[in-house]
KOLFIPA-257826 format. One record per residue: residue number from 1; chain; x, y, z of N, C-alpha, C, O in turn. Coordinates in Angstrom, 3 decimals. Atoms other than C-alpha are relative to their C-alpha. Last residue first. Example, Ala and Ser with C-alpha at 12.3 -4.5 7.8 and 13.67 -1.06 7.14 Angstrom:
! residues 2
2/A/-0.820/-1.190/-0.060/13.670/-1.060/7.140/-0.770/1.090/0.730/-0.261/2.198/0.899
1/A/0.890/-1.190/0.000/12.300/-4.500/7.800/0.900/1.200/0.000/1.936/1.181/0.665
***
This chain:
! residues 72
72/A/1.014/-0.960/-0.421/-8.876/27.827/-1.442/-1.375/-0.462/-0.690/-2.408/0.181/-0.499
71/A/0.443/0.534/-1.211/-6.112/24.884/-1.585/-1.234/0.837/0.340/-1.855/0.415/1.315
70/A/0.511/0.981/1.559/-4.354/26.845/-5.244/-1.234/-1.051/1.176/-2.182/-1.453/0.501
69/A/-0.587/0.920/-0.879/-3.760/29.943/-2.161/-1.066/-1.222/-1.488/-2.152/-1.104/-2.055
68/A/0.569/0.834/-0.167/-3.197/33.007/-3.996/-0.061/-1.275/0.851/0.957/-1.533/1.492
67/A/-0.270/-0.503/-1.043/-0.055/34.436/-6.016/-1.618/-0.797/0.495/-2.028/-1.604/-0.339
66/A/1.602/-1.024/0.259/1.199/32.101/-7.990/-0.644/0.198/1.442/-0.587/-0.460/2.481
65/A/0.019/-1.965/-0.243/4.941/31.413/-7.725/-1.275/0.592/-0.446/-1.468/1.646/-1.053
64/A/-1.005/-0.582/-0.879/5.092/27.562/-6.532/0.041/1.486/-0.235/0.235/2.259/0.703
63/A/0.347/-0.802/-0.239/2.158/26.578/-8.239/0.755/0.805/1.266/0.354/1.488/2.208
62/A/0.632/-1.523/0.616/3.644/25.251/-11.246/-0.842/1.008/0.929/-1.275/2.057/0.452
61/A/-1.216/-1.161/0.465/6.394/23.123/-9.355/-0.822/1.259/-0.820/-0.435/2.415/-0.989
60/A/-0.655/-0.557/-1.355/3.342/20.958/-7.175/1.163/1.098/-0.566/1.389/2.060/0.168
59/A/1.537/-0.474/-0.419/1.354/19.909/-10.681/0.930/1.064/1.439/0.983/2.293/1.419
58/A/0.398/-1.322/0.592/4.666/19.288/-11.947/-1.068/0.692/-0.003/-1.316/1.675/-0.701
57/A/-1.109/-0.512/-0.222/5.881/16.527/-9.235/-0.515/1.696/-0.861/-0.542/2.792/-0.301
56/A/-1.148/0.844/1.061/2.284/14.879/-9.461/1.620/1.435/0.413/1.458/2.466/1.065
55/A/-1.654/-0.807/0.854/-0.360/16.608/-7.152/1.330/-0.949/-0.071/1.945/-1.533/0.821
54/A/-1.376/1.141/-0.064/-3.706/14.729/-6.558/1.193/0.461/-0.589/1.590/0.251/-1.735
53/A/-0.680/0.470/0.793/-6.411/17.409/-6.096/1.384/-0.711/0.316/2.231/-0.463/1.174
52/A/-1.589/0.514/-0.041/-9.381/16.960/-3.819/0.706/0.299/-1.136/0.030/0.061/-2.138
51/A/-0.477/-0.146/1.023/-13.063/18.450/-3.363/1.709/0.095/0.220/2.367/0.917/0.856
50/A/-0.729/-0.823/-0.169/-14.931/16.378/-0.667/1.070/0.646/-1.483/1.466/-0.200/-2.286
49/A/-0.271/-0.350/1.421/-18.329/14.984/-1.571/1.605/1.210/0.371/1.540/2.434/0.252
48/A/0.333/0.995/0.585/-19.620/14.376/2.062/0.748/-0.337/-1.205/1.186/-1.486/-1.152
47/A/1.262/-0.183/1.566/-17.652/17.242/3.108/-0.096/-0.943/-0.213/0.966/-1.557/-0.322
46/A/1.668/0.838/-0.630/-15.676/16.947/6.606/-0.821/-0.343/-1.227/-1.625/-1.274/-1.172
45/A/-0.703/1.277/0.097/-12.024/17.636/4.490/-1.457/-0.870/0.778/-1.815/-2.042/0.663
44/A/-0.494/0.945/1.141/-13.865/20.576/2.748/0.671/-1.674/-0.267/0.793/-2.441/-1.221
43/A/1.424/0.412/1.209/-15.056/22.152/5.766/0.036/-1.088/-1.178/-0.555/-2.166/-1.236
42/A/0.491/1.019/-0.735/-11.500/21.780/7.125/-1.443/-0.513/-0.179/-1.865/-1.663/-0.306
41/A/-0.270/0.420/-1.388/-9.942/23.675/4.844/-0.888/-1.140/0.748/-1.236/-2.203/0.232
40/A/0.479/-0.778/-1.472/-11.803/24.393/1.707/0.367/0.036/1.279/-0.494/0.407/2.077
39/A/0.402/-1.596/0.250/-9.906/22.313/-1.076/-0.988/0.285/1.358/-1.181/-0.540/2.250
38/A/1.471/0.111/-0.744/-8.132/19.136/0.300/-0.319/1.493/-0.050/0.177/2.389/0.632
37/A/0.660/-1.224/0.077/-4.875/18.256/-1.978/-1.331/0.271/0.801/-2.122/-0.623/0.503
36/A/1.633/-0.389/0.130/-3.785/14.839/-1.844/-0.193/1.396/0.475/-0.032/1.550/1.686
35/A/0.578/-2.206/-0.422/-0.091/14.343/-1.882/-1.001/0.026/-0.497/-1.036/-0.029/-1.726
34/A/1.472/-0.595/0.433/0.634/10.129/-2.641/0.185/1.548/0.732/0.803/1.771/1.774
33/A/1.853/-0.071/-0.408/3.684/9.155/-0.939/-0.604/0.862/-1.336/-0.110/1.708/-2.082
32/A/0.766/1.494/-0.244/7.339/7.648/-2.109/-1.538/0.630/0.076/-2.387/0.154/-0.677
31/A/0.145/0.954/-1.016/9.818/10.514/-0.661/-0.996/-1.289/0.009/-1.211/-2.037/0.963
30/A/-2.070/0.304/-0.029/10.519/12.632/-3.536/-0.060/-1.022/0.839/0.547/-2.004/0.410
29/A/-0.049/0.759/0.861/6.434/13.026/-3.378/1.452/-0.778/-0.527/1.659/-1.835/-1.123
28/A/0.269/0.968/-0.057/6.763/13.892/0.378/0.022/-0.599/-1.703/0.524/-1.721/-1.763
27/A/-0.604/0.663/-0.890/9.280/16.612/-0.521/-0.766/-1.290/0.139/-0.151/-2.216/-0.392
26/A/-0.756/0.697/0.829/7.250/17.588/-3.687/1.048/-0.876/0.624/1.560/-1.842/0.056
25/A/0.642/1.078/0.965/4.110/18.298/-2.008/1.458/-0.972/-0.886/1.486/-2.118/-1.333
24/A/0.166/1.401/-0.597/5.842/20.107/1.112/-0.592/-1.061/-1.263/-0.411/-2.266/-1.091
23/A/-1.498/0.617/-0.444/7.724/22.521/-1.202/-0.645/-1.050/0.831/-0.112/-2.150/0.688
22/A/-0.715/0.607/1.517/4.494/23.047/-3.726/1.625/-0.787/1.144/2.273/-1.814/0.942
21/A/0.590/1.575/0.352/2.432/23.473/-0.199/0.798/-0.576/-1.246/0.841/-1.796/-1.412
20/A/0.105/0.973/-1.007/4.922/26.171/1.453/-1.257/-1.617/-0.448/-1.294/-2.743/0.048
19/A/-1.334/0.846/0.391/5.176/27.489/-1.788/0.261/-0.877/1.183/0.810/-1.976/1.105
18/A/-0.698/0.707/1.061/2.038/27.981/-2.092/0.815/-0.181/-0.086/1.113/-0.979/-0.975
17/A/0.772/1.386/-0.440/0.956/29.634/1.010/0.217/-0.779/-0.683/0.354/-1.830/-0.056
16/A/-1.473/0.907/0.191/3.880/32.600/0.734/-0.832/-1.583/0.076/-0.203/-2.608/0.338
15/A/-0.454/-0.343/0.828/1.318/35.078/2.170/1.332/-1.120/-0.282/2.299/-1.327/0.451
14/A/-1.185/-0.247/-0.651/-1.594/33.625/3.739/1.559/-0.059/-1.110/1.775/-0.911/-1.971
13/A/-1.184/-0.186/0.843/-5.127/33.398/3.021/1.547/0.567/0.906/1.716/1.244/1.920
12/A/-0.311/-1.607/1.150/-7.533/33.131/5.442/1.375/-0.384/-0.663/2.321/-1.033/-0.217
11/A/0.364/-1.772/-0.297/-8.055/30.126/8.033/0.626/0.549/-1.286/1.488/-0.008/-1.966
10/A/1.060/-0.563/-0.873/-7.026/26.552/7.519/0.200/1.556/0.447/1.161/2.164/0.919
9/A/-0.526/-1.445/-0.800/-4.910/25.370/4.847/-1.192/0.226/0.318/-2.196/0.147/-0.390
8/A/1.114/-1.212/0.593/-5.080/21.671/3.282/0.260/1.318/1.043/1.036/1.256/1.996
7/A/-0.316/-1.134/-0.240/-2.651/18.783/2.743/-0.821/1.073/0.218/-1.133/1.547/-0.874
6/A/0.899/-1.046/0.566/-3.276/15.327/2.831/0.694/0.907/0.608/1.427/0.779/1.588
5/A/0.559/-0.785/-0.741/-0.682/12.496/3.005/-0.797/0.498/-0.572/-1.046/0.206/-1.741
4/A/0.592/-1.077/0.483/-0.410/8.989/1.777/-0.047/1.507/0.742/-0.557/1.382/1.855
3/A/0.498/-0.756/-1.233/1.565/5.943/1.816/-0.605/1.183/-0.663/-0.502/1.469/-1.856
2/A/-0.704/-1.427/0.349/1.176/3.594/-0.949/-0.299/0.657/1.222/-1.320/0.495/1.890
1/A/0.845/-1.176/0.000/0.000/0.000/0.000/0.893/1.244/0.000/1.972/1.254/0.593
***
């Protein structure tokens, strides 16, 4: 079985939030795991129907300089 984390940001936007998820997404992906994405914070990880993306090495390097949170 593949290991896995999730990632998601709680409370308001925050400056530099993307690179802090593109640098943890690519560390665990360097490292073997799955990186699951969890849009809305914590709302989003309770959600019947939760909205996820699965970041690949270049999914995690393109949103290293946009401004925003890609997790919102």
């Amino acid at each position: 079985m593949k290991k896995s984390i999730a990632i998601m940001c709680g409370g308001g936007p925050a400056p530099g939030i993307n690179t802090v998820i593109s640098t943890l997404a690519k560390t665990f992906l360097k490292d073997g795991y799955e990186v699951i994405g969890v849009h809305h914070g914590y709302k989003g990880l309770l959600s019947e129907d939760p909205s996820l993306v699965f970041f690949d090495f270049h999914k995690a390097d393109r949103i290293f300089s946009r401004g925003g949170s890609t997790l919102l």
